[in-house]
C-alpha positions as CSV (number, residue, x, y, z in Angstrom):
1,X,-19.6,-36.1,61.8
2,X,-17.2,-38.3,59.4
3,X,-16.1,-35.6,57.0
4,X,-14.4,-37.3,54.4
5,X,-14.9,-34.3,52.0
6,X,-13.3,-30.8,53.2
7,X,-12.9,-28.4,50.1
8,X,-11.6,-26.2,52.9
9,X,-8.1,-27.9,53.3
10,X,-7.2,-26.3,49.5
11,X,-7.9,-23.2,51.0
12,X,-5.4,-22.0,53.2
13,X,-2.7,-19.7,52.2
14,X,0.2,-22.2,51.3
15,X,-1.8,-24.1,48.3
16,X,-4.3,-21.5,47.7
17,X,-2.4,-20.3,44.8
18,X,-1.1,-23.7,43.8
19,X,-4.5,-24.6,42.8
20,X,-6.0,-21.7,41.3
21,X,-7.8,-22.3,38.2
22,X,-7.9,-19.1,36.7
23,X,-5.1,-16.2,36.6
24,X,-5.6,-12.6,35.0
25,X,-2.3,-11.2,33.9
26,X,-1.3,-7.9,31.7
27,X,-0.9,-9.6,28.5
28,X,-4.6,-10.7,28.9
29,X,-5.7,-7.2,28.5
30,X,-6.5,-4.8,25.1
31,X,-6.4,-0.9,26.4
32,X,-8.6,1.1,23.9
33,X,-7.4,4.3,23.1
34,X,-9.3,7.5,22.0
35,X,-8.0,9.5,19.7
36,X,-9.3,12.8,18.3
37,X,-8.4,15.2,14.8
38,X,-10.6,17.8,16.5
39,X,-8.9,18.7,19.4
40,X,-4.9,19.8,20.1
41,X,-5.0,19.0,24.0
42,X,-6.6,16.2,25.8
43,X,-10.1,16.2,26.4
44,X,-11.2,14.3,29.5
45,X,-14.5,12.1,29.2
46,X,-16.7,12.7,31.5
47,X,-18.5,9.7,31.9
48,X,-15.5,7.3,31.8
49,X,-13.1,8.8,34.7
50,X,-9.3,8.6,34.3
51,X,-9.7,8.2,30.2
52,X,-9.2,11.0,27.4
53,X,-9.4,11.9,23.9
54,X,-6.1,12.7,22.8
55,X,-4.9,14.6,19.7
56,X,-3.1,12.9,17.0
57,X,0.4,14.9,18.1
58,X,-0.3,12.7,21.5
59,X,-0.9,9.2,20.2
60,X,2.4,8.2,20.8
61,X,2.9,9.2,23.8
62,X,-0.2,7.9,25.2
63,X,0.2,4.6,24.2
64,X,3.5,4.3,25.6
65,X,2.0,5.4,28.8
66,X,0.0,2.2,28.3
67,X,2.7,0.1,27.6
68,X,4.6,1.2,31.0
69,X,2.2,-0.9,32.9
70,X,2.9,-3.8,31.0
71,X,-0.2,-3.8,28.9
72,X,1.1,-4.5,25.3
73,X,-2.1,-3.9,23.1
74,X,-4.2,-1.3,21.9
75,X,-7.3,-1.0,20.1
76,X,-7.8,2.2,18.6
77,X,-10.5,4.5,18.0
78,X,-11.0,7.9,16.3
79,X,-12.9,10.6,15.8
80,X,-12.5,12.7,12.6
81,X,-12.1,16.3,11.9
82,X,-15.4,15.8,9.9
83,X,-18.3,13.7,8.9
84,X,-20.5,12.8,6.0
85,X,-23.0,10.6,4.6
86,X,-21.1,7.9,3.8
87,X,-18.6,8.0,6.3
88,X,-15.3,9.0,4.1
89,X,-13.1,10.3,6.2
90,X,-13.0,6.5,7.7
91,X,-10.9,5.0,4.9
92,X,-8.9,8.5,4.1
93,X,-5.1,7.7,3.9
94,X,-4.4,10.8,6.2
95,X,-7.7,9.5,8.2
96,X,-7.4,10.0,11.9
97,X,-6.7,6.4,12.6
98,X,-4.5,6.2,9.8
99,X,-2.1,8.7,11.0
100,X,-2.1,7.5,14.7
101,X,-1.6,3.8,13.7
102,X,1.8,5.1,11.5
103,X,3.3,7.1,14.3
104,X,2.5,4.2,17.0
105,X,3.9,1.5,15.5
106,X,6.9,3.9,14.2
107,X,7.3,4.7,17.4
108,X,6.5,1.9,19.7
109,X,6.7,-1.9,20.0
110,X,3.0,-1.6,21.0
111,X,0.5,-4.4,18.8
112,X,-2.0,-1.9,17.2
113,X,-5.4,-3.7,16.7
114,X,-7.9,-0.6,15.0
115,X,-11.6,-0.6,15.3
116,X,-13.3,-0.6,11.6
117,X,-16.9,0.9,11.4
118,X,-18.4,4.0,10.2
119,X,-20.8,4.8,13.3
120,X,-17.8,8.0,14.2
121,X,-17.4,8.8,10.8
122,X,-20.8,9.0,9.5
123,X,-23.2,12.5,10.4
124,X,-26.1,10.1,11.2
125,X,-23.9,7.6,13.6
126,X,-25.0,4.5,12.2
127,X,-22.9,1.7,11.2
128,X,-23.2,1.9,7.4
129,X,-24.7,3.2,4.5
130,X,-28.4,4.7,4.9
131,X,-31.3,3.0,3.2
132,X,-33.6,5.8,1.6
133,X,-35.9,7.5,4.8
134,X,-34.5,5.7,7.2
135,X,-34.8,8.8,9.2
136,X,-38.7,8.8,9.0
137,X,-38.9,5.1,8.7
138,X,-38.0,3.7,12.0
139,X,-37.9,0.0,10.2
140,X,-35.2,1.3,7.9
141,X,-31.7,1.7,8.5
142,X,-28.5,0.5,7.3
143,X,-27.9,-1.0,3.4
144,X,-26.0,-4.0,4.0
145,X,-24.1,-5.1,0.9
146,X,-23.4,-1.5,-0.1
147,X,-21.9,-1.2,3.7
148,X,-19.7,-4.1,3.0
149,X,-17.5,-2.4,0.2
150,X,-16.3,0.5,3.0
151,X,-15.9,-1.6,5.6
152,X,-12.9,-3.4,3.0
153,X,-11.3,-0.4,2.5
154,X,-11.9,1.0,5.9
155,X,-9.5,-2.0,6.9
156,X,-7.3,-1.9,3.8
157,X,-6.1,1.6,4.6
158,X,-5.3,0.3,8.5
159,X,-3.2,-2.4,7.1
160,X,-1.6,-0.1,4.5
161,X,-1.0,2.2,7.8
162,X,0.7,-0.5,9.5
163,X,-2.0,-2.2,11.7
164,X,-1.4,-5.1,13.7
165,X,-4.9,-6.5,13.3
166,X,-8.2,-5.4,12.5
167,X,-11.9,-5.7,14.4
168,X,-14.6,-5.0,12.6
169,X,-17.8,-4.6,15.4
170,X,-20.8,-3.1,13.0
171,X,-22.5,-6.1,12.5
172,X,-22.9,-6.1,9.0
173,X,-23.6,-9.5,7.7
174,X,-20.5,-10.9,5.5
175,X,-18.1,-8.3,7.3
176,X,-15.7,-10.6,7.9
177,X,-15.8,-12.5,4.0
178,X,-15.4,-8.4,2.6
179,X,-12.6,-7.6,4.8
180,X,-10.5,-10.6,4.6
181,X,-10.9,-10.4,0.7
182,X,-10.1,-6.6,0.8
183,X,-6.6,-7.3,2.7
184,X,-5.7,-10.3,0.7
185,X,-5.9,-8.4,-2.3
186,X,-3.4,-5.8,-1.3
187,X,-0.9,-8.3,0.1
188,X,-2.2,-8.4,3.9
189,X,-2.4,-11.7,3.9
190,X,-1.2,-12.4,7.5
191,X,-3.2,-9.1,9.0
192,X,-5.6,-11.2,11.2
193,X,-9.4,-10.3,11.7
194,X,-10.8,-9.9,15.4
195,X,-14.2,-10.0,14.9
196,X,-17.2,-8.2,16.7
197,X,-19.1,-12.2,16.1
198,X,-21.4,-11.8,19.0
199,X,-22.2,-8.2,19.6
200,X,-25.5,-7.2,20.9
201,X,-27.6,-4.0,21.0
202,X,-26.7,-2.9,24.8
203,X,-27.5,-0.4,26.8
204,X,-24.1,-0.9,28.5
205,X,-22.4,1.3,25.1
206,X,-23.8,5.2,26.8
207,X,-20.5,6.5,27.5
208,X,-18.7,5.0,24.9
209,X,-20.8,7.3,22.8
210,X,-20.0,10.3,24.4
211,X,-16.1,9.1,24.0
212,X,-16.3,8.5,20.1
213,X,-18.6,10.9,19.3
214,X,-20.7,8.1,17.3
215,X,-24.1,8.4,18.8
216,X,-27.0,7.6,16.1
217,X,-28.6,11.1,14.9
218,X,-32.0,9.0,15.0
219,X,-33.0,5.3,15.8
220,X,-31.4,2.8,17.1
221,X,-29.5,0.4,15.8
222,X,-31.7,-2.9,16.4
223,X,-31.5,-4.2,12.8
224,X,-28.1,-4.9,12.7
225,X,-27.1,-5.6,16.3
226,X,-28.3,-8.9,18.2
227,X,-31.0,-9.7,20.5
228,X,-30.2,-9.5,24.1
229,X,-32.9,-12.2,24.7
230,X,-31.0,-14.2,22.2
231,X,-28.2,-16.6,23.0
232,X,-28.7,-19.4,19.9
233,X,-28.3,-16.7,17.3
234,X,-24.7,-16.1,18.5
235,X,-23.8,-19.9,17.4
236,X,-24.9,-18.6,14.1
237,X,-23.0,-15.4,13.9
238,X,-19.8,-16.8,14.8
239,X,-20.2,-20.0,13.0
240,X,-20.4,-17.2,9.9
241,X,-17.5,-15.4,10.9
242,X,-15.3,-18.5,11.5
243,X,-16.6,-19.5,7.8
244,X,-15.6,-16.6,6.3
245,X,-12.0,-16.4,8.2
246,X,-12.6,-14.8,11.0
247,X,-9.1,-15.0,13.3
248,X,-10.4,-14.1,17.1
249,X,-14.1,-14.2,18.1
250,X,-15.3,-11.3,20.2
251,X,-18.3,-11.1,22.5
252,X,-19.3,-8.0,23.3
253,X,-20.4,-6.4,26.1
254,X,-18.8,-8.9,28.4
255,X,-20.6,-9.0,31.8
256,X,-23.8,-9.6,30.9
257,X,-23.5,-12.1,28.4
258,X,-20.6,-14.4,30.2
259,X,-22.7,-17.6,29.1
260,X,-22.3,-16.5,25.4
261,X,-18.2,-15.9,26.1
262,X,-18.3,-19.9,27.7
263,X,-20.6,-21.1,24.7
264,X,-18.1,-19.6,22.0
265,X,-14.9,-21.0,24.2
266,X,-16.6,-24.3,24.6
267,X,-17.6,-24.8,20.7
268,X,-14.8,-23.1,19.1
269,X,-10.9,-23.2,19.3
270,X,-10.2,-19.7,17.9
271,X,-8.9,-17.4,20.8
272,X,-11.8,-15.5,22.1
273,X,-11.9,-11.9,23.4
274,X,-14.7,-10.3,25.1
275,X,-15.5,-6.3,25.6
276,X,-15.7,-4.9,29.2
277,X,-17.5,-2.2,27.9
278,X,-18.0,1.6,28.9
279,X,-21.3,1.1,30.7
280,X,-19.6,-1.8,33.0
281,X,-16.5,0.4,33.5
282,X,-18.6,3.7,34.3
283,X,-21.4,1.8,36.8
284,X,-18.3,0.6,39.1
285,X,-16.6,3.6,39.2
286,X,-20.0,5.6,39.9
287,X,-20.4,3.0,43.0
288,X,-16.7,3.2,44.0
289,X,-17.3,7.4,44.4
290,X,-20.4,6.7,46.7
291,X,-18.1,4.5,48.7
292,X,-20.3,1.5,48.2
293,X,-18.1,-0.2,46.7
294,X,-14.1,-1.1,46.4
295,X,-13.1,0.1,43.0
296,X,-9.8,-2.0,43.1
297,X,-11.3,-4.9,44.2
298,X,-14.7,-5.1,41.8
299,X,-13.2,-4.3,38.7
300,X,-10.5,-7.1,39.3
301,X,-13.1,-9.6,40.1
302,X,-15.1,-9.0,37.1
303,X,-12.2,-9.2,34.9
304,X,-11.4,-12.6,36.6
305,X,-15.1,-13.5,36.0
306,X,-14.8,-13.0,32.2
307,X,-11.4,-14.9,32.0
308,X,-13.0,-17.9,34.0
309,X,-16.0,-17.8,31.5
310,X,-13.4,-18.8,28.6
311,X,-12.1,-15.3,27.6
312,X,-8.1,-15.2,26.0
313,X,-8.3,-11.4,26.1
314,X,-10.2,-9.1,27.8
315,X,-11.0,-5.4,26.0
316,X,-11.5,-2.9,29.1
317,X,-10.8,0.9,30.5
318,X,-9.3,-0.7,33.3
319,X,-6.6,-2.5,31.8
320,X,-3.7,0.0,32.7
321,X,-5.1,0.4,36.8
322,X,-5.0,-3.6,36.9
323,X,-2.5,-4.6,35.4
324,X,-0.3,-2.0,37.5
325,X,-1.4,-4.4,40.3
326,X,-0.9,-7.5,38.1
C-alpha cells in the first residue's frame, strides 16, 4: 500500500497539542449559583450532587469559592421568601437576587450575570403573567405583552443592584426590545443582555426545578418555549433578539441541540453561550455512581463538544470540578 495520506502522523504526543482545534479553559465557563431567602444554612439538592442553595448571609462566600478555581462568572438564581400572582418579589429592591448581587460585587471581583424571569417568583411557576383559566384551560397560559413590563423592571432592579449583565430565558416574545429599553431609561446603557434566543421546552430542566423551586403548579410551558422538532424557528428567534439588541445569544439546553449552537455561531457574530443544563449534569453523575461511566472524563468531553460546536461560554454545574483540572 502507497499511503500518501496518514492523519495518524498528527497524532502522536509531541504535535498532538500543537494542532488541536479546540481548547476548553476556565474563563469559558458561567457557574450558576443558587441562592435562597428561605433558608439560613445550606440546603443540598438532591438531584444535582455537589451543588446547594445557600442563604443570602452565604452568597459571598460561595461565590468566592467559585472564583478560587479560576472560574470568573456567575449566573445567579433565587428563590424568594414568598410568591404571588404576579411574581413581585422578582423586581423588589430588597429582592433575593437584589441583595446577593450588592454584596457579591461589593465583595468580589466576580462578573455577576442574573437570571430575569418570574417562573421562582410566581405561585403558579410559569414564566409570566396568567391569562384568565389558564389553570382549567390547558391552551391558555402566559399574557405576553402584559409579561413584558416585569421582565423590564425585573432587570432594572439587577442593574440598579449592580449586575454585570442580564439573561432573560422566559421566552416571552419582545423580551429582549422591553429590557434593553427598561435599562436605557435608567442610565444602564452599557449593561449588556445575554439572551435565552433559542431555548426549548426540555425535559433535560427536572432538577433544575427542584433547585429553584419554579416548577409550574399546572401545565406545561409549550406556548412559550420552542419545539424540540424545530431547528428553523431558532433562525427566527435569534434573528429577533439580535434586532432588538440582544448582546450574547444563548442556546439552551446544550447537548441536545449542538446543531442549533453551530447554526447560531455560523450565521451570527455575537458571542454565543450555550446551557449545560441540570438534566445533562444529573444523568452523568447518575452513570458515574453506577461506575458505568468516568465522571471526570464525560463531563470534560461534553463540554469540549459544545465549545467545538461554536459555543464562547459554556453555562454548567460542572464548571468549578473542571476548571480545577483546567
Amino acid at each position: 500500500m502507497n499511503l500518501t495520506q496518514r492523519p495518524r502522523r498528527l497524532r502522536t504526543d509531541g504535535v498532538r497539542p500543537l494542532v488541536r482545534e479546540t481548547d476548553l479553559s476556565a474563563s469559558d465557563l458561567i457557574a450558576p449559583v443558587f441562592v435562597d431567602a428561605t433558608t439560613d444554612e445550606r440546603v443540598p439538592i438532591e438531584t444535582m450532587p455537589g451543588h446547594e442553595r445557600v442563604p443570602v448571609a452565604d452568597a459571598v462566600d460561595r461565590v468566592e469559592e467559585v472564583l478560587e478555581t479560576g472560574v470568573e462568572a456567575v449566573m445567579l438564581f433565587g428563590v424568594p421568601e414568598s410568591k404571588d400572582e404576579r411574581g413581585s418579589r422578582a423586581w423588589a429592591e430588597d429582592g433575593v437576587v437584589q441583595e446577593a448581587t450588592r454584596r457579591i460585587t461589593d465583595e468580589t471581583d466576580a462578573y455577576v450575570i442574573t437570571d430575569v424571569c418570574l417562573c421562582e417568583y410566581t405561585d403558579h411557576g410559569h414564566c409570566g403573567v396568567l391569562e384568565d383559566a389558564a389553570a382549567e384551560d390547558p391552551r391558555l397560559t402566559v399574557r405576553n405583552d402584559e409579561t413584558l413590563d416585569l421582565l423590564g423592571k425585573i432587570a432594572a432592579s439587577h442593574a440598579a443592584a449592580g449586575a454585570d449583565m442580564v439573561a432573560p430565558s422566559g421566552m416571552i416574545d419582545g423580551m429582549v426590545g422591553a429590557i434593553r429599553a427598561a435599562l436605557d431609561a435608567q442610565g444602564n446603557t452599557d449593561v449588556p443582555i445575554m439572551s435565552y434566543a433559542a431555548k426549548y421546552e426540555s425535559a433535560f430542566y427536572g432538577p433544575f426545578r427542584d433547585a429553584a423551586d419554579g416548577a409550574p403548579a399546572f401545565g406545561d410551558r409549550r406556548h412559550y418555549q420552542m419545539d424540540p422538532a424545530n431547528a428553523r424557528e431558532a433562525r427566527r428567534e435569534v434573528d429577533l433578539d439580535v434586532e432588538q439588541g440582544a448582546d450574547v445569544l444563548m442556546v439552551k439546553p446544550a447537548l441536545p441541540y449542538l446543531d442549533i449552537v453551530k447554526e447560531v455561531r455560523e450565521s451570527y457574530d455575537h458571542p454565543v453561550a450555550a446551557y449545560n443544563v441540570s438534566g445533562e449534569y444529573a444523568m452523568l453523575h447518575a452513570a458515574a455512581e453506577k461506575g458505568w461511566l468516568d465522571l471526570e472524563a464525560v463531563a470534560y468531553e461534553s463540554l469540549l463538544s459544545i465549545k467545538r460546536a461554536g459555543a464562547d461560554l459554556i453555562l454548567t454545574y460542572f464548571a468549578e470540578d473542571l476548571a480545577d483540572e483546567l
